[in-house]
N, C-alpha and C positions, 0 to 999 in steps of 0.2 A: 692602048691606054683608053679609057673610059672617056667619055666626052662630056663637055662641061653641062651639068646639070643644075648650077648653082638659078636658083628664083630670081629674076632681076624686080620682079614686082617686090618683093621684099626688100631688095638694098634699097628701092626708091621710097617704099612705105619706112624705112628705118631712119630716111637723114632728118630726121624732128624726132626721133625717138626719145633721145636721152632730156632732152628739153623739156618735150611733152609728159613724159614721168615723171619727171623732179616735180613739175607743175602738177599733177595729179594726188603724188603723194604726199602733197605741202598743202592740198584741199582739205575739206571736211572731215575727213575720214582722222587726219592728225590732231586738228581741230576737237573732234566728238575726245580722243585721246588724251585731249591735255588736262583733263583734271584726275587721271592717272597720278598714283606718287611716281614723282621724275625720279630716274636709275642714276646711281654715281654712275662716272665711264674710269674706267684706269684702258688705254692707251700703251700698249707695250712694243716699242718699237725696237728691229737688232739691223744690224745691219752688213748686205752682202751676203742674206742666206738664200741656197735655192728652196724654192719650195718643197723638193720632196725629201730634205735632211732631216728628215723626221720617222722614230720607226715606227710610227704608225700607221703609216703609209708604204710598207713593209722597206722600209730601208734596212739591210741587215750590219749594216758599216757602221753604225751611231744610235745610239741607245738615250734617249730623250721621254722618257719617264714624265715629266713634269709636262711636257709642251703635248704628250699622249694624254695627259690627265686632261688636258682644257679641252682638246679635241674630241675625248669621247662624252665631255658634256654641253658639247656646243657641233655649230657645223664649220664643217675645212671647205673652201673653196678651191678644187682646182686649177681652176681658169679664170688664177688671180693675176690680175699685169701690173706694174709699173706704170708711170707715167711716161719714165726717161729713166735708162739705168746707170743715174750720176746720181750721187748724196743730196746734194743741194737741188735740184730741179725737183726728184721726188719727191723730198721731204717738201718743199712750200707746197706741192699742189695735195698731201695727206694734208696739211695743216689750214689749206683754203677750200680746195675745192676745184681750184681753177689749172688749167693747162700751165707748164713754168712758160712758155710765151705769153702766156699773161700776166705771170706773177712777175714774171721779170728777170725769174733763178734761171737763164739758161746756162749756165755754167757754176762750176761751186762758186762759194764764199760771195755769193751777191745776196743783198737783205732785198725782202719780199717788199715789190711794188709799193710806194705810200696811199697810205688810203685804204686799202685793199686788208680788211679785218683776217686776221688767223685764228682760228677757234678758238682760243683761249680767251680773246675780245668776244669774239660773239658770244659764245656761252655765257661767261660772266658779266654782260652789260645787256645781252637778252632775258637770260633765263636767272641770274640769281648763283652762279656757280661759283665756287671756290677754285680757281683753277690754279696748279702748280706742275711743275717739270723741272725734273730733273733726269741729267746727262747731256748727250750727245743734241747739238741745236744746229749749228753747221749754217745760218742764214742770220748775219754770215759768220757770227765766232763759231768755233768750233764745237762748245759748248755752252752750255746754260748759262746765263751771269743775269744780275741782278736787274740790269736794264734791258731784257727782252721781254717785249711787248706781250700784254694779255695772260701773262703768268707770274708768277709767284716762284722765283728760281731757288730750289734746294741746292747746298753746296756740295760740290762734287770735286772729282778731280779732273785729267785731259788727257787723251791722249793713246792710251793703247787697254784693250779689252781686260787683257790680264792681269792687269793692276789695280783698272779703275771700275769696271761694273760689277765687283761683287762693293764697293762701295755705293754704286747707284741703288743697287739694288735692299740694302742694308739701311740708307737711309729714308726709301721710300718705303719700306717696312716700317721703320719704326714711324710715321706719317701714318700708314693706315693703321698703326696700333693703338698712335693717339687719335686719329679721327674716328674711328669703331666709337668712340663715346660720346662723340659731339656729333650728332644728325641733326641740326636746325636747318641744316641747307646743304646739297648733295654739291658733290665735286667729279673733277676730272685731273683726272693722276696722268702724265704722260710718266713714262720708265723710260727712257732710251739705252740702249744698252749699243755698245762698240763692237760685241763678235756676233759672227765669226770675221772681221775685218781683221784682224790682229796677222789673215792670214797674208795680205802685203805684207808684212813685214818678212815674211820669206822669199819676196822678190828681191829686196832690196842688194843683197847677195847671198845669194844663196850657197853659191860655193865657201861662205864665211861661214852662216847658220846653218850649212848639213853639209859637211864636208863628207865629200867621198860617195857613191853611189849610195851604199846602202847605211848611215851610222849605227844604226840596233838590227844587226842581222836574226837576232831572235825573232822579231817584228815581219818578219817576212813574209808568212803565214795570212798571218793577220791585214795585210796589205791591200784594199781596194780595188778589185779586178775594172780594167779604162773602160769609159762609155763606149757602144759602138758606133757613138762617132767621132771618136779620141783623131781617126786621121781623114776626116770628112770636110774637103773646104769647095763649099760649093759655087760657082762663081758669081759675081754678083757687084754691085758698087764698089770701088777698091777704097771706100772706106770703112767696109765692112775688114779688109784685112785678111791672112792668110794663118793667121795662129800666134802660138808665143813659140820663138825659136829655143826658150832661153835651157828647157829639159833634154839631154840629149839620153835619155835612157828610160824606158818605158817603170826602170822602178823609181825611177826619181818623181817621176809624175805619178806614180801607185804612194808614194810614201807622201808628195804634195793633200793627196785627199784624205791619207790617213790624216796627217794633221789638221788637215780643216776640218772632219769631222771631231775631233777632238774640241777644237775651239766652238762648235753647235752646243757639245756639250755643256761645258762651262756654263754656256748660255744658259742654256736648260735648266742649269742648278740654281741660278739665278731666278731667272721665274716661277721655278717650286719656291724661293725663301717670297713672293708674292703673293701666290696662290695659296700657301698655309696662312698668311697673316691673312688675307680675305677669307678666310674660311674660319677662323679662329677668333674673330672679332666680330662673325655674324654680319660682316658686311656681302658674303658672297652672295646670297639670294636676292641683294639689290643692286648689283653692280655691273653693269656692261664691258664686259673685257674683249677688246679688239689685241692680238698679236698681230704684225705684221713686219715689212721689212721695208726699204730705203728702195733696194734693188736685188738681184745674185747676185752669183760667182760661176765665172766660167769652167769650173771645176774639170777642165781638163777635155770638156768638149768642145767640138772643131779645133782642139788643140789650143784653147781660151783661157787665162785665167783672167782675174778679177773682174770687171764689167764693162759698161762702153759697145758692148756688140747687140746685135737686134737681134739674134738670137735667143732660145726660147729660156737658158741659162742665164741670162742677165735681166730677160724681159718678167721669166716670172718667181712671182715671190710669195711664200705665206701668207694665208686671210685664215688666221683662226678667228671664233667670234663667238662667245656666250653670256650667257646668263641665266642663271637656272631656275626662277622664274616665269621666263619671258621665252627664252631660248629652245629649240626641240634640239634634247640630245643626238649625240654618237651621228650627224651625220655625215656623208663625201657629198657633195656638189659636184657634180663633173660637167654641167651643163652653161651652167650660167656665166656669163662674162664680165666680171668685175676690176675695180680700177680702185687703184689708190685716192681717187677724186671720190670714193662713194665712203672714207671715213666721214668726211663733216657733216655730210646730208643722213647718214645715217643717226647721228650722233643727237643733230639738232630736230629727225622724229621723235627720238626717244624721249627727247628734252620738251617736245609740245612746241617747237617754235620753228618757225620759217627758218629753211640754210641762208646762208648770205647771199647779195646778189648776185645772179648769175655763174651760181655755186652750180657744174657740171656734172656733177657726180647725183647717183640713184643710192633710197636709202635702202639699204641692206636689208632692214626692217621686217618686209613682207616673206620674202624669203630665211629669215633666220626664224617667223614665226609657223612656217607652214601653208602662207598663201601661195598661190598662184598667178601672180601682178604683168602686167603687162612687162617684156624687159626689153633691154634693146638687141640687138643681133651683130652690133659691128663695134667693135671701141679702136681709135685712133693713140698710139703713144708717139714720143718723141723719142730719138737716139742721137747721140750727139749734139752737131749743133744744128743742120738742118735735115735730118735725116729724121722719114717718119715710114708709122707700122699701123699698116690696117690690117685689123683681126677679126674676122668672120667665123661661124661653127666650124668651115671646114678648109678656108683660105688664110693665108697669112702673105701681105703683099710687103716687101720694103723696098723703099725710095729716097733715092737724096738729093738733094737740089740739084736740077741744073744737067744731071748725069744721067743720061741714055739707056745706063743698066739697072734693069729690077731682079728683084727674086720674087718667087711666087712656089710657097710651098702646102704642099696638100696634108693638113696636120691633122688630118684625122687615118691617111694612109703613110704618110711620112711626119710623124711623131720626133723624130730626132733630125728633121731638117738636113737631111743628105742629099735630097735632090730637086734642083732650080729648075722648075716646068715653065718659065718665063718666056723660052722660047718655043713653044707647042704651040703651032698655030691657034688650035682646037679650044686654046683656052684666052687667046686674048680679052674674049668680051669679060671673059670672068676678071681679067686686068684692068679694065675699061670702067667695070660695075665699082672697082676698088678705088680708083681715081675717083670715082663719079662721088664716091661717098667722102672720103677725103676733100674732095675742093667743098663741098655742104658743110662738111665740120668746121673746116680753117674761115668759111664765111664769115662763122657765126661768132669766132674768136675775137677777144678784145687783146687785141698783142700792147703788151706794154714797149715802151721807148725803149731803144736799144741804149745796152748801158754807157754809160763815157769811158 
């Protein structure tokens, strides 16, 4: 095995990175920017999708047309993360900016820290926006209702994907149909859409909703060949887990994916009825559209399904991002390390105005234009409740309180996280440089009170 050639002058130059760029990018340069006409943003959030459920990123299992269209006129992030692969912790830190130890979401159904603004405040009490959302809220109803803070809640319904987001989607259509005619002041559309979540519902019992190994033996063909690390459990904190026992048959878990690709679909078609009415209304060439997601789905690797694991299926998620204007098409990113905390910093360059305070997140900005900006080299996410992930270009460290075992996997040689080099002597400092970066992060955190 190779020996550790990871730069430690870099992890040391990197723990003020994300700090220091927020601050750079929130100087002059945004400043000189702001008498720019400010971008609507539409915000399209689903939830529980892996990043690469999309065939444009050659998935041959799911056929996603619509979420192909955004991407080849904007750029895909591949080394998009999570904050925390739980609903409620991600979502407050997309909608602040801040870590959920500081929003306060470390677990679902908790409302976002008091005091502590969510975009929909900032933008509209900073910059002048129209701000509304509609669907999925989760901090902490589950949905949008009329008293959550800094928007403007469209009505919807609750509850499961297949019922209710071609309504989300349908009434934030007809919103950009009638807003296409009123531009006195730009806005910001969230969409929250439910799938592919719908696919717990196949947990629930499964021997009720697909009785029998195979229900459509026609279908068999057509079947999702397993990840190859469908039986991959590599050891590690045992709150990382050993798998889901609950498939005892390799087609039952081949037909599990066929169905959640189906439910990406759905998705899909929802977003093209978006992406026509922005383009139909002439509002497309001013409009900032971020797709992204909550969390994954453990779609069947390390034997995983839904999320909760720190593994690279729950940790990352979709970052589409365009504007076509603004935006350089068709491209992949595979380099840069982005975080669900760099929507609002992003959001509020475009808008000409400071993020909120000690908003963590770097704006997207430069790199969706074609600069080359200083960026950071290491991002920190949460798993569970104290379970945390540092992510470097070629290391991925995870840790949980209190507990003696790490993992440490080489992701640029081990992509599908099959093998814990934690215990290689050769590579402790490279564990040591991970800690080191981690305790600099967690310094600088504002943890909100733990809840009652």
């Amino acid at each position: 095995m190779k020996r550790d050639t990871l730069d430690r002058r870099s992890f040391l130059r990197a723990s003020a990175s994300a700090a220091g760029a927020t601050a750079a990018l929130a100087s002059g340069a945004r400043l000189a920017r702001a008498a720019e006409p400010r971008p609507n943003f539409l915000l399209v959030l689903c939830d529980q999708m892996n990043l690469d459920a999309m065939s444009h990123l050659g998935n041959p299992h799911v056929r996603t047309p619509n979420l192909d269209r955004l991407a080849q006129r904007g750029v895909t992030f591949m080394e998009s993360h999570s904050t925390s692969p739980v609903c409620s912790p991600a979502r407050s830190s997309l909608v602040t900016g801040r870590m959920p130890v500081e929003t306060g979401v470390v677990h679902n159904d908790l409302p976002i820290r008091p005091g502590m603004p969510n975009l929909g405040e900032w933008l509209r009490d900073r910059a002048g926006y129209e701000t509304v959302y509609c669907g999925k809220w989760h901090l902490p109803q589950g949905y949008a209702y009329a008293g959550m803070p800094g928007f403007r809640a469209l009505p919807t319904g609750s509850g499961q994907g297949a019922l209710d987001d071609a309504w989300v989607s349908r009434t934030c259509e007809a919103y950009l149909r009638n807003r296409g005619r009123k531009r006195d002041e730009p806005f910001l559309l969230v969409a929250s859409f439910m799938q592919p979540h719908d696919i717990c519902y196949w947990m629930i019992g499964p021997e009720t909703l697909v009785p029998g190994e195979m229900p459509f033996p026609a279908l068999v063909d057509e079947l999702p060949a397993l990840p190859p690390n469908h039986k991959s459990f590599p050891d590690g904190p045992p709150q990382v887990g050993t798998g889901y026992p609950n498939f005892d048959t390799d087609l039952r878990w081949r037909y599990y994916l066929y169905c959640y690709y189906r439910m990406v679909e759905m998705l899909d078609s929802d977003v093209g009825r978006l992406l026509d009415a922005l383009e139909q209304t002439d509002l497309a060439d001013d409009t900032v559209v971020v797709f992204t997601a909550d969390h994954g789905e453990g779609a069947g690797r390390h034997s995983n399904v839904q999320k909760w694991h720190p593994y690279d299926e729950s940790m990352k998620v979709p970052m589409l991002c365009t504007c076509p204007s603004r935006v350089r098409p068709g491209l992949i990113d595979r380099t840069h390390l982005v975080s669900g905390l760099d929507v609002t910093s992003t959001f509020c360059d475009y808008a000409g105005i400071e993020p909120p305070p000690n908003a963590r997140g770097l704006s997207l900005r430069p790199l969706l234009e074609g600069r080359t900006p200083e960026w950071r080299d290491h991002l920190v996410c949460d798993w569970k409740a104290e379970g945390k992930i540092v992510r470097t270009p070629q290391y991925k460290l995870v840790t949980y309180a209190n507990e003696p075992q790490v993992q440490l996997f080489d992701m640029q040689q081990d992509p599908w996280e099959m093998t814990n080099l934690a215990g290689d002597a050769r590579l402790a400092g490279t564990i040591e440089d991970h800690r080191r970066l981690l305790r600099d992060w967690t310094s600088r955190l504002d943890p909100a009170p733990a809840p009652g």
